[in-house]
N, C-alpha and C positions, 0 to 999 in steps of 0.2 A: 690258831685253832684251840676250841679248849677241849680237855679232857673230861668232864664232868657240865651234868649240866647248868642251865643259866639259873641262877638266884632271881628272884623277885626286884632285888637293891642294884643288880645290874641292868636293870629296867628304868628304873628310877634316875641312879646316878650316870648313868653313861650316855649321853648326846646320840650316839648311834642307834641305842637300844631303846632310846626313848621311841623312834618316829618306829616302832616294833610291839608295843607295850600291848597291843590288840592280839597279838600272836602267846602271849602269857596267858591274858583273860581267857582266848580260846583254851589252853591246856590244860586251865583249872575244872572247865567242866566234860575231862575228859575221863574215864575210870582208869583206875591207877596202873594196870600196866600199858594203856595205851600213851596216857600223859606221862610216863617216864620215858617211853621209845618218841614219842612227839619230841619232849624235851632235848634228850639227847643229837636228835637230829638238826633241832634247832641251833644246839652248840656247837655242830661242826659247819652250818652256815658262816661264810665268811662277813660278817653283818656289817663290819666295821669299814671294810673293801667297799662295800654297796653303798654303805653313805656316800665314801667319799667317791664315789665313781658315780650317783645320783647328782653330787653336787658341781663336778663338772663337767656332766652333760649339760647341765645348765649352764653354765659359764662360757660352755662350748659355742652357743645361740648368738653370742654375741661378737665371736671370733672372726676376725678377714679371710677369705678365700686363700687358699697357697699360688704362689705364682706355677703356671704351669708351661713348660717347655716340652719341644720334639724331643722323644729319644733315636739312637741311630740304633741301626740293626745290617745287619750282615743277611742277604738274601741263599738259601740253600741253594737255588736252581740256577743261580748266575756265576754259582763255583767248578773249577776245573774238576774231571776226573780224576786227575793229582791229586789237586786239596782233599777233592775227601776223603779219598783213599789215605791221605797223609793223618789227617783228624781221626778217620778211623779206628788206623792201624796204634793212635796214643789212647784212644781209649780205650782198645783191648790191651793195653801193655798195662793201664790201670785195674780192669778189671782181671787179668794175670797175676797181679803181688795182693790182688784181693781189696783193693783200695778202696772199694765203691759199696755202698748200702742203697738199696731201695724201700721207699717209706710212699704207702698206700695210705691216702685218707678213707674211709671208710665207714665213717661215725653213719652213715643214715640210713633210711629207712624209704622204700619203696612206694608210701603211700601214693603219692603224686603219680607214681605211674602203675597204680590199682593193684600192686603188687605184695603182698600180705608176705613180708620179711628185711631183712637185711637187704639194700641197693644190691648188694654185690651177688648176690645169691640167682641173679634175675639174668636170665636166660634170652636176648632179644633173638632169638631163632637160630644160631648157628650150633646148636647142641651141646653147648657149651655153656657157665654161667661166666658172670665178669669177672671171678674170681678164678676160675677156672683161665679166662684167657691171658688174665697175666702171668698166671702160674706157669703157661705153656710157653707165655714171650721168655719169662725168666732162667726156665728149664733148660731149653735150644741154645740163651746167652749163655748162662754157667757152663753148657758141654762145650761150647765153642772155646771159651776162656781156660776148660779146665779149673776151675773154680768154683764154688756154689757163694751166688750172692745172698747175703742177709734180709731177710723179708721181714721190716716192721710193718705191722699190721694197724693202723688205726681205727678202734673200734667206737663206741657211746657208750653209757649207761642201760642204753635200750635196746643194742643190739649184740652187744658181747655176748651172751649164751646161747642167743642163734647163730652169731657169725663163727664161734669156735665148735659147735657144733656140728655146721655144714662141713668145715673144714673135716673134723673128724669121720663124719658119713662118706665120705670121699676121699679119705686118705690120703688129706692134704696134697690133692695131685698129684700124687706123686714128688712132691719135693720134700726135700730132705727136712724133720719135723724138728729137728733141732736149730735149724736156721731161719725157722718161723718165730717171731716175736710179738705176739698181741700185745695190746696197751690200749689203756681208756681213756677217750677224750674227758677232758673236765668240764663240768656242771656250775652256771652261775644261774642262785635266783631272779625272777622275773620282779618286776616294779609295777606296781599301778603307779598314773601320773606323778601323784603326790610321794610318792618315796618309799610308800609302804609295802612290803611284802604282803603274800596272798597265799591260797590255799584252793588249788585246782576241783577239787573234791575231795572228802571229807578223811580228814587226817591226812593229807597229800601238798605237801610244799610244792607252788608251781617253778619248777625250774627250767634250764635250756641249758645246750650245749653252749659250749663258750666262742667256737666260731672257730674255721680251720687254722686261725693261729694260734689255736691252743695245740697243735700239736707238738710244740715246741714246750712248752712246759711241761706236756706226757709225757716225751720221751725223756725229761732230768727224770720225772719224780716216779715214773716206771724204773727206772734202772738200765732202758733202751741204752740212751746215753753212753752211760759206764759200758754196754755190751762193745758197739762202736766200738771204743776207745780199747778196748779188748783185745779186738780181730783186727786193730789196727788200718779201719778206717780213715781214709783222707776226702773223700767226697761222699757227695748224699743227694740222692736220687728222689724230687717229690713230686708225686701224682695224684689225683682222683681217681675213687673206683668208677667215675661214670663217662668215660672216653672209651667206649670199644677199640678205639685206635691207637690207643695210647703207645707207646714204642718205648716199653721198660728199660731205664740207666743204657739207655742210645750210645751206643761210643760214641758215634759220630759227635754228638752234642758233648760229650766227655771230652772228646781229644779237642774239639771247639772251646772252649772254655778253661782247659790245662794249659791250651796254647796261646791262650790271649793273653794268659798273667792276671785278668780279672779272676776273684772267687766267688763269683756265683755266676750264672747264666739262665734265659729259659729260653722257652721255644716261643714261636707265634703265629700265627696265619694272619692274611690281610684280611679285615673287616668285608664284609659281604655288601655293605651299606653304608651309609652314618648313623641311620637306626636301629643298626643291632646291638640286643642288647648282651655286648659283652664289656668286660673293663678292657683298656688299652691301658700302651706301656707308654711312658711317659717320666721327662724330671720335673720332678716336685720342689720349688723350690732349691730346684739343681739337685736333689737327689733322686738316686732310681727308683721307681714305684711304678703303679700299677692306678688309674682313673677308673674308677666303677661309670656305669653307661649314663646312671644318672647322675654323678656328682661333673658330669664334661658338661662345659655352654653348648647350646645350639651351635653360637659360630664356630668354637671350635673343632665340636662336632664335624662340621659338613666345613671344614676348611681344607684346600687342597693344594697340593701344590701346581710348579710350573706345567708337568707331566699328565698332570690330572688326577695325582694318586690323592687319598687322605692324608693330612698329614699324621692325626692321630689314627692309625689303622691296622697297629698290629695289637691284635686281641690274644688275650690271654688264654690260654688252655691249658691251665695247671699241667705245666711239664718244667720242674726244676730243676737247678742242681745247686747245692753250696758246699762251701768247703766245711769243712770241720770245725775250722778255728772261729768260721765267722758263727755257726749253730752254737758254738759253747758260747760265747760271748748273747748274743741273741737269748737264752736259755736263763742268762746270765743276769741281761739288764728287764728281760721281758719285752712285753710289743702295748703297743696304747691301745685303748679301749672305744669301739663304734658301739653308739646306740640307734636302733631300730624299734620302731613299731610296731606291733603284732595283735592278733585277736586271741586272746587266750579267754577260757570259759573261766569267773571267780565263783566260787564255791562260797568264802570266807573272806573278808569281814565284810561286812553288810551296806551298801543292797547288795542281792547277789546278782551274777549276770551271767547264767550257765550258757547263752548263746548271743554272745556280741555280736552286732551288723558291722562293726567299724572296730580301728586297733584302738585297743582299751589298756594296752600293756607296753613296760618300757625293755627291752632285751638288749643285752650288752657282749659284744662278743667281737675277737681278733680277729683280725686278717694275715694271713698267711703273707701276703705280697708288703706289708707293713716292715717285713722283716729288711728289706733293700734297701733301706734306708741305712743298715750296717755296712753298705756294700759303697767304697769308694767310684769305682764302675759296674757295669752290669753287662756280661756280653748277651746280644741278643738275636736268637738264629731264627729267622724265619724258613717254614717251612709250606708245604701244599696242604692245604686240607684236607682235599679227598686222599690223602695219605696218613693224616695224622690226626682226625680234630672228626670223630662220631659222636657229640654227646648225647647220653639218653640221660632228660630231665623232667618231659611231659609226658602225659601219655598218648596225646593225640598230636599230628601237626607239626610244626616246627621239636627240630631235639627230640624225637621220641623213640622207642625201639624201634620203629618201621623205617625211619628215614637212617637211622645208624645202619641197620642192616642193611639197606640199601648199599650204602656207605661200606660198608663190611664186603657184602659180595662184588662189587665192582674190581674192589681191591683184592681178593682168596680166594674169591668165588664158595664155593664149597667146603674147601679147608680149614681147618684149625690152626689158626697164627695165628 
C-alpha cells in the first residue's frame, strides 16, 4: 500500500499501472480537492495484487480439473445416548476454561430478500432479528458454561454502521459489550474483461467484498486475532448470519472434533436431491474441501451408492470449527483466489453501460471452505435439517423467510431459541 498518492511516471513505468493509466486521465479532469481524495484512494487500491490475480485467472482456463474423492462423515442420529452425551459433556469442559470463540459472517445486505439493511437485522417472524437469535443461543450457552463466549462479528464496508448500530439500539442483547468484537470484511476492485478497473458512478471505484474467506485476513488485520490469543482461545466457532437454525459453538460438535484428534470439523445435512444447489464435502485431490453445486459432474452429481444414498450428499451449511494453530497458519499463508462473473453498472471509461443485460465484470474473492486444505483430516458430523439447516437467502420460494420459519416453528414453536 502506498502512503501518498500515485505519480503520473507510475503510470508509465510500472506494468501494473500501465493497463490503469485511464484511471489517471479520469483524475486530471477532476477539480482539485475531488482529484486529490480520487487520487488518494486510488493509492490504497492494491493495483499490483489485481494484475497479478487478473493474470491467473487467465492462466486458470487452461488448468485440469482436481481429482475428486468421497469424504467420510460420522452420522448424529445413528450415535448412542452415551456418545453424545460423552461429546457433550468435552465440549462444555472447553467452553468452561473459556477455550472457544464464536465468529459470525455477516458482511451482507438484505436486498435479495426486499429487505432495506444489514442480513442480520431482518426479523423472519419470530420477533426476534437473526442477530438477536444468536445472541439468545449464545447467551443460555455462556450461563450454562459459566463463561461468556467471545462474539466476532463480521461486518462489510456497507454494512458496518448499521450493523453496530442496531447492536447499539438494542443493547446489544443483552450480551456482555465488551465481548463483542466487530471487524470489516475486505474490499477487492472489480475487472472489466480486459484487466481494467472501472468506476461504478462518478468518482466511485467499483469494488466487492472479497468473499467469506476473507474473514481470515479480518480477523489478523482487525487485531480480532491477537484478541483470541488474549483470552486464550484454543477453538473457533464459524457460522453465517443466515441459518435461523444455526446452533452457536455446539458442544456437541466441540467435544466431536476435540475427540477425534482432527483440528477442524463442520456439520452437514444430506442433500435433498442431486440438484440442490449446495457445495458438498468432499477430497480434493486427497484433500478436505468443500465442491460448489456447479463446479460437481452431473455423474457425480446423481452418483450413489450401494444403499441408494448420494455419494456426494453432505452439504454444507456453514457450521465450523478450527483450532487456533491451524487459523494463525491459514492467516498466515492466506487462501487462493475464485473469480466470478457479475453485472456491475460502468460509469467510467467509455462506452458506458449503466444497465448491463449479461456479466460484464470480473470479481475475485475467497472461500472460507478453501481453508481445509490446511487441515490433515477433517471430522464431519452430520446432522438433521429440520434441526439445524433454515437458510433465509430468497425472498420468495425455496430458502426464504417463510420456509425458515416454517422450519423455526416446527422446531420452538413460539419461543425464542
Amino acid at each position: 500500500m502506498r502512503n501518498q498518492s500515485p505519480s503520473e511516471n507510475l503510470f508509465v513505468d510500472n506494468p501494473a499501472y500501465a493497463k490503469q493509466a485511464h484511471l489517471w486521465e479520469y483524475a486530471q479532469g477532476l477539480p482539485s480537492p475531488e482529484k486529490e481524495a480520487f487520487l488518494r484512494e486510488l493509492s490504497a487500491l492494491p493495483v499490483e495484487c489485481m494484475a497479478s490475480l487478473y493474470a491467473e485467472s487467465q492462466a486458470a482456463q487452461s488448468k485440469q480439473p482436481p481429482v475428486l474423492s468421497p469424504a467420510g462423515f460420522s452420522e448424529k442420529k445413528s450415535q448412542t445416548p452415551e456418545t453424545l452425551a460423552f461429546w457433550e459433556a468435552e465440549g462444555f469442559a472447553l467452553l468452561e476454561k473459556g477455550a472457544v470463540a464464536a465468529v459470525t459472517m455477516a458482511g451482507g445486505q438484505g436486498t435479495r430478500l426486499g429487505f432495506d439493511g444489514p442480513k442480520g437485522c431482518l426479523d423472519i417472524g419470530v420477533g426476534a432479528s437473526l442477530f438477536a437469535l444468536q445472541a439468545i443461543r449464545l447467551s443460555k450457552l455462556s450461563a450454562r458454561a459459566g463463561k461468556t463466549i467471545p462474539w466476532y462479528i463480521m461486518t462489510s464496508e456497507e454494512n458496518h454502521p448499521q450493523t453496530v448500530a442496531f447492536f447499539e439500539e438494542n443493547a446489544y442483547f443483552s450480551y456482555p459489550k465488551e465481548d463483542i468484537f466487530f471487524f470489516r470484511q475486505g474490499c477487492l476492485p472489480l475487472l472489466l474483461p480486459d484487466g481494467r478497473m472501472f468506476l461504478n458512478a462518478p468518482g466511485r471505484m467499483a469494488v466487492g467484498p472479497d468473499g467469506n474467506g476473507g474473514v481470515f485476513a479480518a480477523l489478523a488485520k482487525s487485531g480480532a486475532l491477537e484478541d483470541m490469543r488474549r483470552r486464550g482461545v484454543a477453538w473457533i466457532f464459524f457460522c453465517g448470519i443466515d441459518n435461523a437454525l444455526v446452533k452457536m459453538a455446539d458442544p456437541v460438535l466441540l467435544g466431536f472434533v476435540s475427540l477425534s484428534g482432527a483440528k477442524g470439523a463442520s456439520k452437514s445435512v444430506a442433500k435433498t436431491d442431486p440438484s440442490e444447489r449446495v457445495g458438498v464435502f468432499g477430497l480434493i485431490s486427497g484433500r478436505p474441501g468443500i465442491v460448489e453445486y456447479f463446479e460437481l459432474p452431473s455423474e457425480l452429481a446423481n452418483l450413489r451408492d450401494e444403499q441408494g444414498s448420494l455419494v456426494y450428499g453432505d452439504a454444507n451449511i456453514i457450521s465450523h470449527v478450527l483450532a487456533l494453530s491451524v487459523l494463525e497458519e491459514i492467516c498466515h499463508k492466506g487462501l487462493p483466489y475464485h473469480m466470478a462473473r457479475k453485472k456491475e453498472p460502468v460509469f467510467f471509461p467509455n462506452p458506458a453501460n449503466l444497465q448491463p443485460e449479461a456479466p460484464n465484470a470480473l470479481k475475485f474473492e475467497t472461500f472460507i471452505f478453501d481453508a481445509f486444505v490446511f487441515l490433515d483430516e477433517m471430522a464431519i458430523l452430520r446432522c438433521e435439517r429440520n434441526e439445524e439447516f433454515a437458510p433465509v437467502k430468497n425472498s420468495q420460494g425455496a430458502d426464504s423467510p417463510a420456509t425458515a420459519l416454517a422450519l423455526y416453528r416446527a422446531l420452538y414453536g413460539d419461543m425464542l431459541a
